[in-house]
C-alpha positions in Angstrom: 81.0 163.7 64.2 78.1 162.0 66.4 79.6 158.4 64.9 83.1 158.9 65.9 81.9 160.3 69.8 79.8 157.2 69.8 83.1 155.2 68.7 84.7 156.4 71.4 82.7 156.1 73.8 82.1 152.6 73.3 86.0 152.3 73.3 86.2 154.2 76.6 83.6 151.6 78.1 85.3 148.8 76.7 88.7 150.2 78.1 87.0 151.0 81.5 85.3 147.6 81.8 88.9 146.1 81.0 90.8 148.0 83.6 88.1 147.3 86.1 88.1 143.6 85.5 91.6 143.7 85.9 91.9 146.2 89.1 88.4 143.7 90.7 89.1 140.6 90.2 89.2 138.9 93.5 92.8 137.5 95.2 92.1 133.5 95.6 94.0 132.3 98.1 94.7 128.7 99.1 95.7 128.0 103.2 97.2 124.6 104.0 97.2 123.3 107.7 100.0 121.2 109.0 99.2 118.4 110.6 102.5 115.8 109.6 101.7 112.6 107.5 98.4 113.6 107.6 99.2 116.5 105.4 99.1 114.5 102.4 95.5 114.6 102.2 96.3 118.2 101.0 97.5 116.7 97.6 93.8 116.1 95.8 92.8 119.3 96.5 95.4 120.7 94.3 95.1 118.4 91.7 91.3 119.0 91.9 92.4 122.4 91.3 94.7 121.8 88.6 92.2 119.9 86.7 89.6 122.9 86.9 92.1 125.0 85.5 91.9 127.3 88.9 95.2 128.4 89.8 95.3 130.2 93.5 97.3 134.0 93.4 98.7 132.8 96.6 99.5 129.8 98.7 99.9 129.9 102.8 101.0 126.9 104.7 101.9 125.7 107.8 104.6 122.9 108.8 103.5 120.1 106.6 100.7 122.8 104.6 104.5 124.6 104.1 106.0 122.0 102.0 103.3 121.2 100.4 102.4 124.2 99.5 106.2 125.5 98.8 106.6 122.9 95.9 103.0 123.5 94.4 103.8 127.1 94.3 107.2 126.4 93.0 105.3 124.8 89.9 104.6 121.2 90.5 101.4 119.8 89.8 98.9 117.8 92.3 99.6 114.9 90.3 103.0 115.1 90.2 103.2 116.3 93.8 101.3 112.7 94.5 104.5 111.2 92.7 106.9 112.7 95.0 105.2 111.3 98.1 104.1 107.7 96.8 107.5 107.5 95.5 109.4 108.5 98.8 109.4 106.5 101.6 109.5 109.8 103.9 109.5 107.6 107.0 112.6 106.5 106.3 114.0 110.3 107.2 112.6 109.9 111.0 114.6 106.9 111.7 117.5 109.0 111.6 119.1 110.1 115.2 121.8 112.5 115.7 125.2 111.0 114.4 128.0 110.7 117.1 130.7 113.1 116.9 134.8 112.7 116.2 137.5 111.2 113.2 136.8 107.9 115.0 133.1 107.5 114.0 134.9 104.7 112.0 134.6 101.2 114.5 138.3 100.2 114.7 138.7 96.7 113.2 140.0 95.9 117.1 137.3 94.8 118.5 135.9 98.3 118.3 132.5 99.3 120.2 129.5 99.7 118.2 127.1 102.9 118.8 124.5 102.0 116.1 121.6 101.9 118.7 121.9 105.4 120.7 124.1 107.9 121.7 123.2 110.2 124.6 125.8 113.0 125.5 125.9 115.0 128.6 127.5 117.6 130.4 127.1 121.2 133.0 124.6 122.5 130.6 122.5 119.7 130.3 121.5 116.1 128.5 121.8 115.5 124.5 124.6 117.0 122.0 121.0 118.6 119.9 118.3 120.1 120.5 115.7 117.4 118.1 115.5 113.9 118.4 115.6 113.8 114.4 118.8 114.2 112.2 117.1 116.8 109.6 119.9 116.3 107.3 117.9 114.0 105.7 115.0 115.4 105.0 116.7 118.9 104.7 118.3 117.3 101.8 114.7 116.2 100.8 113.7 119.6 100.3 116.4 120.8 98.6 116.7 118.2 95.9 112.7 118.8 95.0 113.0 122.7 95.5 116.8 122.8 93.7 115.7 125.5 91.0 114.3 127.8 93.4 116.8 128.0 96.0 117.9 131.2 95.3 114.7 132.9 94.6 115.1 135.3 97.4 111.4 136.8 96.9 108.4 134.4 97.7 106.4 136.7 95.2 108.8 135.3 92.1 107.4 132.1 92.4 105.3 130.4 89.9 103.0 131.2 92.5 103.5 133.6 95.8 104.1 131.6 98.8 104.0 132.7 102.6 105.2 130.3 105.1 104.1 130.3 109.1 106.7 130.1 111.7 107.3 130.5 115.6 109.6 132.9 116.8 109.5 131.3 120.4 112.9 133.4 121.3 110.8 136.6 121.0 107.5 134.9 121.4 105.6 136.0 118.5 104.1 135.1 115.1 106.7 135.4 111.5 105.4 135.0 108.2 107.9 134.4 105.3 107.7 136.1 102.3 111.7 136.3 101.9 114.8 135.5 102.3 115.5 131.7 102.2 112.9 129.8 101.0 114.5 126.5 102.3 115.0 127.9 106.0 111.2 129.3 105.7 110.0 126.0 104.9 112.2 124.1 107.4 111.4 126.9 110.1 107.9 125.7 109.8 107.6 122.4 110.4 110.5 122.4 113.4 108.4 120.2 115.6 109.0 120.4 119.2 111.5 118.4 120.3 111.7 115.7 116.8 113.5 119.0 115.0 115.8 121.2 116.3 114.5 125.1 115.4 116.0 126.8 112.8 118.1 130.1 113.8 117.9 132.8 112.1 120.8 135.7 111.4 119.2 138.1 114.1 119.8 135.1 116.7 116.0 134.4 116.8 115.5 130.8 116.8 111.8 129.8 115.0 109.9 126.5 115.6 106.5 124.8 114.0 104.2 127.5 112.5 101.4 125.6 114.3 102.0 126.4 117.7 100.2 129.7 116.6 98.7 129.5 113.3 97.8 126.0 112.4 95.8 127.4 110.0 96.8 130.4 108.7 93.5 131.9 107.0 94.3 135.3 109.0 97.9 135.3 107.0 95.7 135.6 103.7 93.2 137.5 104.9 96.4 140.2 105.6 97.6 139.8 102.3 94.2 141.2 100.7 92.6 137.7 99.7 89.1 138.0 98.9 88.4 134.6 98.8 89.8 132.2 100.3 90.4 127.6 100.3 91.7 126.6 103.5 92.1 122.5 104.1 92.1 121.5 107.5 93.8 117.7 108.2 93.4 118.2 112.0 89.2 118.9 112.0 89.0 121.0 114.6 85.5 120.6 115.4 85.4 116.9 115.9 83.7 115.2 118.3 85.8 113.3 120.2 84.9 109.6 120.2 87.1 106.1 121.4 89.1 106.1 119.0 90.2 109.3 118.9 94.3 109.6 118.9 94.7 106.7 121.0 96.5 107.3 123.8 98.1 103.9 124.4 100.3 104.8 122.1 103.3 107.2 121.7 102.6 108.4 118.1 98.8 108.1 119.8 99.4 110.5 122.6 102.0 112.7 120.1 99.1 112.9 118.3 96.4 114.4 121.0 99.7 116.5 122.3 99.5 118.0 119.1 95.8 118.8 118.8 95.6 120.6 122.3 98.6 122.8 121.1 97.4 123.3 117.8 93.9 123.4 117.7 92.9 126.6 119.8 94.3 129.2 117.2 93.0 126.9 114.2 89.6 127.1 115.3 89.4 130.8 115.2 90.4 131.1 111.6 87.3 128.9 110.8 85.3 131.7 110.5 86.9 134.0 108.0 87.1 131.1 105.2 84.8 130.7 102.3 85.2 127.2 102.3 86.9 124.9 104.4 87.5 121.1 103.0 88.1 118.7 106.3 89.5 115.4 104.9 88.2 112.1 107.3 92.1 111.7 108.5 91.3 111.5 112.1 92.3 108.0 112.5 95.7 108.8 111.1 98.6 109.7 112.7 101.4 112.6 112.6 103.9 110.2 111.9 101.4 107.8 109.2 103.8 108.0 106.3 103.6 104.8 105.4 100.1 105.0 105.2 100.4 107.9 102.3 98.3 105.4 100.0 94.8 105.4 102.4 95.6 109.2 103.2 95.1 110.2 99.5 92.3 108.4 99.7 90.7 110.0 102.8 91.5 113.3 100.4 90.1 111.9 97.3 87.1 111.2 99.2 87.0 115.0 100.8 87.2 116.5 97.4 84.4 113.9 96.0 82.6 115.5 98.7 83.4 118.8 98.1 82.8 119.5 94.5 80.3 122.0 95.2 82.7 124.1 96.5 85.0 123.8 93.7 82.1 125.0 91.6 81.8 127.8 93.8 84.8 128.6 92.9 85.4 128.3 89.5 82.0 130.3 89.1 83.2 133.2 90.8 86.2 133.7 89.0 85.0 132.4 85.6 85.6 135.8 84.1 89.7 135.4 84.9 89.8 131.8 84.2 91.5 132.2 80.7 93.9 134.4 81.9 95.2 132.0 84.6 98.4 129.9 84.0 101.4 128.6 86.3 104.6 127.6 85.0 105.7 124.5 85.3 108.4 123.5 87.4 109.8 121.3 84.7 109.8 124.3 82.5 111.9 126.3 85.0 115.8 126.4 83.6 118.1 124.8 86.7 120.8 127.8 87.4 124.5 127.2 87.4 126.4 126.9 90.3 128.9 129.6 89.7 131.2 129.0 92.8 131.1 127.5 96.2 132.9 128.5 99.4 132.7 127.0 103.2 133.5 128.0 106.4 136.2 127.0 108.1 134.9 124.2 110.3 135.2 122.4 106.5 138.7 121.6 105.7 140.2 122.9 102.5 141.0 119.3 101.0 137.0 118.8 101.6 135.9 122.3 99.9 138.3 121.3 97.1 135.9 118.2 96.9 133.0 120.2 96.8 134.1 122.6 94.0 134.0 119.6 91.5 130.2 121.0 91.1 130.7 124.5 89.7 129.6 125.4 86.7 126.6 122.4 86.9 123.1 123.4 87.1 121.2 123.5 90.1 118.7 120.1 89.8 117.6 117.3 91.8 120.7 114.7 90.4 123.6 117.6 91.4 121.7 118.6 94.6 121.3 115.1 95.2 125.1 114.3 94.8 126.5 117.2 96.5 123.9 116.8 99.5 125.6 112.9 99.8 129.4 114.6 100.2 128.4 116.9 102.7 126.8 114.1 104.6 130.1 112.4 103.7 132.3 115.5 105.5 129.9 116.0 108.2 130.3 112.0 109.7 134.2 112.4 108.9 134.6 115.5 111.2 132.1 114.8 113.8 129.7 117.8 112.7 126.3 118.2 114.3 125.1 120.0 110.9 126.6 120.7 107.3 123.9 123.4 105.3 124.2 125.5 102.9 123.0 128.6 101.6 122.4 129.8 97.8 122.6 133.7 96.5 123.1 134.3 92.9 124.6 131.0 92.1 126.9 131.0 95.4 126.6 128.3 97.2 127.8 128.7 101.0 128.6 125.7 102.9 127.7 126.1 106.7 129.1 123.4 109.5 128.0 123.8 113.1 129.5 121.6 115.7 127.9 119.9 118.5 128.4 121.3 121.9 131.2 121.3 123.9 129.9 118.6 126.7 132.0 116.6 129.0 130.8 112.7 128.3 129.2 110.7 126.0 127.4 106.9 126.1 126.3 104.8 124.0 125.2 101.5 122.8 125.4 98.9 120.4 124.3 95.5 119.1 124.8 93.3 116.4 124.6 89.5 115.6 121.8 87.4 115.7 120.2 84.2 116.4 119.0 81.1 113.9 119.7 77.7 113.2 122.3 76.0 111.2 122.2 71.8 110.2 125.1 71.0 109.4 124.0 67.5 107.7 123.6 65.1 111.0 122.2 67.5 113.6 120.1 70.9 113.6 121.8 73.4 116.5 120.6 76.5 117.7 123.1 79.7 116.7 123.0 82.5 119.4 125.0 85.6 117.9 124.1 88.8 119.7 126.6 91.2 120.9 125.8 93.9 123.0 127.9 97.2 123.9 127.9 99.9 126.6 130.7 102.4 125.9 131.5 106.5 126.6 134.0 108.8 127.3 135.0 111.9 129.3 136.5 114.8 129.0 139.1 115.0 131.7 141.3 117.8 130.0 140.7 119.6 126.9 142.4 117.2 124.6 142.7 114.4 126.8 139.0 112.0 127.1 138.6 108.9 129.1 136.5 105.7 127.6 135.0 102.6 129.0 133.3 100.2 127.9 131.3 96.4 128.6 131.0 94.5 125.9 128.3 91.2 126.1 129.4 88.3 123.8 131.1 85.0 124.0 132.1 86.5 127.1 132.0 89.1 129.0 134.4 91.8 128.7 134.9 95.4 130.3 138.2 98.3 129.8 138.9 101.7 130.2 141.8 103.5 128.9 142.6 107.4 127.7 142.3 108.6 124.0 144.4 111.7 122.9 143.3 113.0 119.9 146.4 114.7 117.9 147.2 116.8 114.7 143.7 117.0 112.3 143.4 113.1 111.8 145.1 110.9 114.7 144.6 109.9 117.4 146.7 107.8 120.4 144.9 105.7 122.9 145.4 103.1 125.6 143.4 100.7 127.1 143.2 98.4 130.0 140.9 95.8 130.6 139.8 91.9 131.6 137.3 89.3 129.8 135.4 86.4 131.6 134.4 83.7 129.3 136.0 82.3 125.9 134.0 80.0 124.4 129.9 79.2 123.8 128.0 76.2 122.3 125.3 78.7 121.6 127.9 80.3 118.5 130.0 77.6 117.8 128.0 75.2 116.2 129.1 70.8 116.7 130.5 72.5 120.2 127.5 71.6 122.1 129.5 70.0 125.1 130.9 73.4 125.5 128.3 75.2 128.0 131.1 77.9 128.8 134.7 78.1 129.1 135.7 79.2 132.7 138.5 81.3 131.7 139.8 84.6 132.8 141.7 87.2 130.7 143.6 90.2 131.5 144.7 92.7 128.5 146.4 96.1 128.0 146.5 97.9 124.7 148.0 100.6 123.1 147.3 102.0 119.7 147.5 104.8 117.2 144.4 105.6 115.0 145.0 107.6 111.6 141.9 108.9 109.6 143.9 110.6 106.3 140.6 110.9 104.4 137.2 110.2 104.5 136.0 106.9 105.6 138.7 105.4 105.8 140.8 104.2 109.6 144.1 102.8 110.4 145.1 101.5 113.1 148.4 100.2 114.0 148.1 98.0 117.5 150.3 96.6 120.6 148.8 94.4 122.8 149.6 91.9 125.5 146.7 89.4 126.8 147.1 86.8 129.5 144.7 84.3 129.8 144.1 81.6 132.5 141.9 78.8 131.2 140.3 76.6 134.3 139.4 73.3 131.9 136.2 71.7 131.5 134.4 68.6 131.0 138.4 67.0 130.7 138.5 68.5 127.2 140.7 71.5 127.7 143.0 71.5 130.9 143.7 74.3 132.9 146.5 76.3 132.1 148.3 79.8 131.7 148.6 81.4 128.2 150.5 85.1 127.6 150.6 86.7 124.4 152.2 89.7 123.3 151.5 90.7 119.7 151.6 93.8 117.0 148.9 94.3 114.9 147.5 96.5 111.9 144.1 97.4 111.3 142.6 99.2 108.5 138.3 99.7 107.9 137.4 101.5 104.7 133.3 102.5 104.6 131.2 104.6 102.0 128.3 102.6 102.0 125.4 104.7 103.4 123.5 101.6 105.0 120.2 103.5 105.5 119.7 103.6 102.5 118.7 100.4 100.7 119.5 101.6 96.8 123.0 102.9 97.4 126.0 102.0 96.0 129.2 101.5 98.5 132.1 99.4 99.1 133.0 97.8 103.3 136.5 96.6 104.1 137.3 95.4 107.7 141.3 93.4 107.9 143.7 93.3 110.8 146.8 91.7 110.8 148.4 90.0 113.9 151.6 88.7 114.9 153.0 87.6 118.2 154.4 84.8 120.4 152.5 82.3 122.8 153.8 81.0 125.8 154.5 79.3 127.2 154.4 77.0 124.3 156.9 79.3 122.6 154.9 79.7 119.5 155.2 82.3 116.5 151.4 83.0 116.7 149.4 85.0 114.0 146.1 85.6 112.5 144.9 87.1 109.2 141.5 88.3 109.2 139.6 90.5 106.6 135.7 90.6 105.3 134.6 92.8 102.4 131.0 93.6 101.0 130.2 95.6 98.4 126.9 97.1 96.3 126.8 98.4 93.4 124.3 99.1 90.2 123.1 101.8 87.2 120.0 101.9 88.5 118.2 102.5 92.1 115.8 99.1 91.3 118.5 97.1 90.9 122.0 96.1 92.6 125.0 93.6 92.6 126.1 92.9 95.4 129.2 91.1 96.3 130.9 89.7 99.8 134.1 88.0 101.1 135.7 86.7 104.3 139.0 85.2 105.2 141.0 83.9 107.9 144.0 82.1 108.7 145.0 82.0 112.5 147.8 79.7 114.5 146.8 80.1 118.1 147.0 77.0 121.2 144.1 75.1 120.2 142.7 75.3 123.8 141.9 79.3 123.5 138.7 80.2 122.2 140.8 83.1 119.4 142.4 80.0 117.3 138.7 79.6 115.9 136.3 81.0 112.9 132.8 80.3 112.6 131.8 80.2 109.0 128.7 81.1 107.5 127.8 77.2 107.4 128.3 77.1 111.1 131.9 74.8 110.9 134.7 75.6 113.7 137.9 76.1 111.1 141.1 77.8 111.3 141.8 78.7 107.6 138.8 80.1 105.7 138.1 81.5 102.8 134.5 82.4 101.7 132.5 84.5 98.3 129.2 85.2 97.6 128.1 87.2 94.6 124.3 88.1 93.6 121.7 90.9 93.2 119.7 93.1 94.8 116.3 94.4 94.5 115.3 97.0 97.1 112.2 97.5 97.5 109.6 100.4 99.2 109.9 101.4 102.9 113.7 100.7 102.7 113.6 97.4 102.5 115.4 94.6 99.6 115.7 91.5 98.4 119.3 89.9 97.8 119.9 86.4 95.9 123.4 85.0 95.3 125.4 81.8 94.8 128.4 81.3 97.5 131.4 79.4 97.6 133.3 78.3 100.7 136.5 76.7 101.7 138.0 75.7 105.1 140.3 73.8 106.6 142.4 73.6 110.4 138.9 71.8 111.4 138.2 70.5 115.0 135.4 68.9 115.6 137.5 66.4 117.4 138.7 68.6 120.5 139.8 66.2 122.5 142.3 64.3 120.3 144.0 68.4 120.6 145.0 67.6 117.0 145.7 70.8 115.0 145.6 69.2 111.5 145.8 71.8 109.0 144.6 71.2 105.8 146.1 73.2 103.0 144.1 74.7 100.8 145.5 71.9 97.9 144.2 69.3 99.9 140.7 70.1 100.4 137.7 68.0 99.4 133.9 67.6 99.7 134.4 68.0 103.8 136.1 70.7 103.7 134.0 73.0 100.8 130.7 74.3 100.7 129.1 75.8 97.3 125.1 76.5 97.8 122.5 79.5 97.3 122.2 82.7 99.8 119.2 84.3 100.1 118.1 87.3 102.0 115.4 90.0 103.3 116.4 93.2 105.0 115.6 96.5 106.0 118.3 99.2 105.9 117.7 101.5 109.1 119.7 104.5 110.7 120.8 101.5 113.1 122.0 99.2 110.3 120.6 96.4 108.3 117.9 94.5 110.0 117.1 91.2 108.2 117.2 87.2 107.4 119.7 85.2 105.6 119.2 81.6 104.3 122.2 79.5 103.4 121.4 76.5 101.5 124.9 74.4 100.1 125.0 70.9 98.3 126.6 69.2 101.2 123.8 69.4 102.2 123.8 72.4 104.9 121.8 75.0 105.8 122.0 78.1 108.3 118.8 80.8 108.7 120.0 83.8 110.5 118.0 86.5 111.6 119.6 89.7 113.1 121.1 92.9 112.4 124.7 94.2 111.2 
């Protein structure tokens, strides 16, 4: 009888002791500060972490500490964590400003104004169509291809690991922590920088920015949530000393920087006290906006945990008694969910939702996020949206659009071309491309805009005319305007005689635009241009030249060209046809260039690219000639290049290719006034070019920036730099 109390008792201890290791153990928590690019240094710690086999009950970040911390709480490791941001270039998401708005986003292939640089809208309420700098498409889509299996866990606590995120409710002025709801809009709430993001609204109408304009670091957050002990990593060092060097305020990311730190720093400081441990990584000298220096900043936290091991022992002693209970699943081990139906709102039309529905039944992971993420990018240009989102609830996926503001004008501005030198076998020349545009538009009736613009190139030319937009996808407009200058040595190569042709044009169009689907404009054109050519240097005499003409138009674009590794297709051809007097000549012109990219993998492309024109104009006007890529004047042209590309980090490539050109309707002699065609049958060495291309680029929200080299077998060669 005494054996089997003392059994039991010993049981009862045992049972006791259990329950009381389980009911004591202490809540670890791990706090993560933002601080932007600098945020990366947050990265060793965790893999520290994973490598100890010490796996935190919960995570707390702010702005960048939130995505950071969301995905390592989602299940990813530090190391593979380190992946995602080496293998990103992340800077490449900032260099993305607010699309413009309308079916006509598509340049018309008439001489259409380019808007690649900046567009500024305005109207009663104010300056700027958004409210951020940054078009958070981008990196919204970032998140959601890296977080696409958890995008419906509507309860932070189902996690791998609980998360809680830090956000700014600045309509209602006061501190929100997410532990619900959407996990995207938690983590995108958070780091809605002043100004560079717009805030995120939530259903209640409150609108929540950066986390850090009150709890930068959010130790008080776990301390709420019962954490006994608790990690926090500080990127910012509040108690620095500040020295020279210290966020350098000759600079804009510099004085960002200390903007940042005044706002940030007061509520970070008082959370210092209420950590066990806080790790300070040496990132001082970095910036918010260091991205591309994510290499040194791992570094800098490499170093910090080096430094810190102690407190990582620390650590690990004090929960040694739970450390064989602790596991995290893997994020690789979660199963995607299916996408069991989509549906939109109605700013997405029906013919684009049919589009979208192609992805029900697939699971939910990065490669479907990341194609369905590209269409709505796709529909949002097309229909001039400010925003396409998109919410997920039990495998519904609700597509959100939100238009820009109703504001009565719009400018912008544009430039492309380039300068270089071309040798054409007896001379070098210098090769001036640029063209620069101004160009906007006004509301003056609800339907009814007015647009100008000034457009810098061979010659100066302004207009202004009235566009009616009509039905879902056309468009009626009418311009009139005049042009100063025809023709410049500086882009017309063996013209070097030719400082500027001292002519005067007047011109009135009227066209009809039709957008049927995405990407894709027609244009059909009526025009009449008069022209009054003064002469110079004897070569071209004065003289009066009217044409009237009809022309069609058509562009076709799906390449994305900020992104370097994307496959896409360009078409640009318009077709003219008139009469010249008073010469009483059938004039025409055929003009059309392609360029293509394409390959089944994102290290390597083909790429392709075509040109051709054929045009019967007076030889005295500056529109009967094409430049080709060799630099010769020519009236009949027909060019092909074919080659690869390599693109490389930080958005940059490589191409290589072999090109081919034909040409013919020469005139380097312009005073003999001599048309001489030469039909394509007829041509020889002189008129043919076959040689190597080469090139180096950088594909930015504000196209591709880069060099081409042009070497043929004539011999000939043309080195361009500029941007298209």
């Amino acid at each position: 009888m005494r054996r089997k109390i003392f059994l039991t008792l010993i049981v009862a201890v045992i049972c006791i002791s259990t329950v009381s290791a389980a009911l004591f153990r202490p809540k670890f928590a791990l706090v993560l500060s933002g601080g932007g690019a600098k945020g990366i240094a947050h990265i060793p710690v965790l893999e520290e972490l994973d490598r100890r086999g010490i796996v935190p009950d919960i995570v707390v970040g702010t702005s960048m500490g939130a995505v950071i911390g969301s995905l390592y709480a989602a299940g990813y490791s530090g190391e593979e964590l380190e992946a995602v941001i080496t293998g990103t270039d992340i800077m490449d998401y900032f260099f993305h400003l607010y699309a413009i708005r309308g079916a006509d986003t598509l340049i018309s292939a008439f001489e259409g104004y380019d808007t690649n640089l900046l567009t500024v809208e305005f109207g009663a309420s104010g300056i700027g169509s958004s409210n951020g700098l940054i078009d958070d498409q981008y990196i919204n889509g970032f998140i959601r291809r890296h977080l696409s299996k958890v995008l419906d866990v509507r309860d932070f606590d189902d996690l791998p690991i609980p998360f809680r995120a830090v956000g700014t409710d600045v309509t209602n002025k006061r501190k929100v922590v997410f532990s619900s709801g959407s996990l995207f809009d938690a983590i995108r709430a958070s780091m809605s920088i002043p100004i560079v993001f717009s805030p995120v609204r939530l259903e209640d109408g409150s609108y929540i920015m950066d986390g850090g304009l009150v709890d930068n670091l959010p130790v008080d957050v776990a301390k709420e949530l019962g954490a006994d002990i608790v990690l926090a990593v500080d990127v910012n060092d509040v108690t620095h000393i500040y020295g020279n060097d210290y966020n350098d305020m000759e600079t804009l990311t510099g004085a960002f920087g200390a903007f940042a730190d005044y706002i940030t720093e007061p509520n970070a400081l008082d959370n210092y006290d209420d950590a066990d441990w806080i790790i300070i990584p040496d990132v001082n000298d970095f910036t918010s906006l260091s991205f591309n220096q994510s290499e040194e900043i791992l570094e800098r936290g490499e170093q910090a945990v080096a430094d810190s091991s102690f407190v990582f022992d620390e650590i690990e002693d004090r929960l040694s008694s739970w450390m064989d209970d602790m596991e995290k699943t893997s994020y690789s081990d979660i199963p995607a969910p299916e996408i069991v139906r989509i549906v939109a709102d109605n700013g997405i039309p029906r013919s684009s939702l049919k589009q979208l529905r192609k992805y029900e039944g697939l699971p939910m992971d990065y490669y479907t996020i990341l194609r369905f993420e590209s269409d709505l990018d796709d529909i949002r240009r097309h229909e001039g949206l400010k925003s396409v989102t998109y919410s997920i609830t039990d495998g519904v996926i609700s597509v959100v659009s939100e238009r820009f503001p109703s504001l009565s004008g719009s400018i912008s501005l544009g430039l492309t071309g380039g300068i270089g030198l071309r040798y054409d076998g007896d001379e070098i020349f210098f090769v001036f491309t640029p063209e620069f545009t101004v160009s906007g538009s006004m509301a003056l009736l609800k339907t009814l805009n007015l647009t100008y613009g000034v457009k810098v190139d061979k010659g100066i030319t302004l207009d202004a005319g009235l566009s009616y937009p009509f039905l879902s996808s056309m468009f009626l407009y009418g311009s009139v305007g005049i042009k100063y200058g025809q023709l410049s040595y500086l882009s017309m190569p063996g013209t070097n005689n030719y400082i500027f042709g001292n002519d005067v044009g007047l011109f009135a169009r009227l066209g009809l635009g039709y957008a049927p689907v995405k990407n894709l404009r027609i244009d059909l054109l009526f025009s009449l241009e008069y022209t009054y050519l003064s002469g110079l240097d004897n070569k071209l005499e004065a003289g009066h030249f009217l044409y009237p003409f009809a022309g069609l138009g058509v562009v076709f674009d799906n390449y994305d060209e900020t992104d370097a590794s994307a496959d896409g297709f360009e078409l640009s051809a318009t077709a003219e046809i008139g009469g010249d007097f008073p010469s009483n000549e059938l004039s025409y012109s055929i003009h059309a260039d392609i360029r293509g990219v394409y390959g089944p993998t994102d290290i390597f492309k083909f790429i392709f690219e075509g040109e051709t024109d054929t045009i019967r104009r007076p030889i005295d006007l500056g529109r009967n000639y094409a430049v080709t890529n060799m630099g010769k004047l020519t009236s009949d042209y027909i060019y092909v290049m074919g080659g690869f590309r390599i693109p490389l980090p930080a958005s940059m490539y490589v191409d290589a290719g072999i090109f081919f050109e034909l040409y013919g309707g020469g005139h380097d002699d312009m005073a003999a006034k001599e048309r001489s065609i030469v039909p394509y049958s007829e041509l020889d060495a002189h008129t043919m070019d076959i040689g190597g291309y080469f090139g180096l680029g950088l594909s930015t929200a504000f196209g591709r920036v880069g060099i081409s080299l042009y070497i043929s077998a004539t011999p000939r060669v043309s080195f361009m730099i500029g941007i298209d």
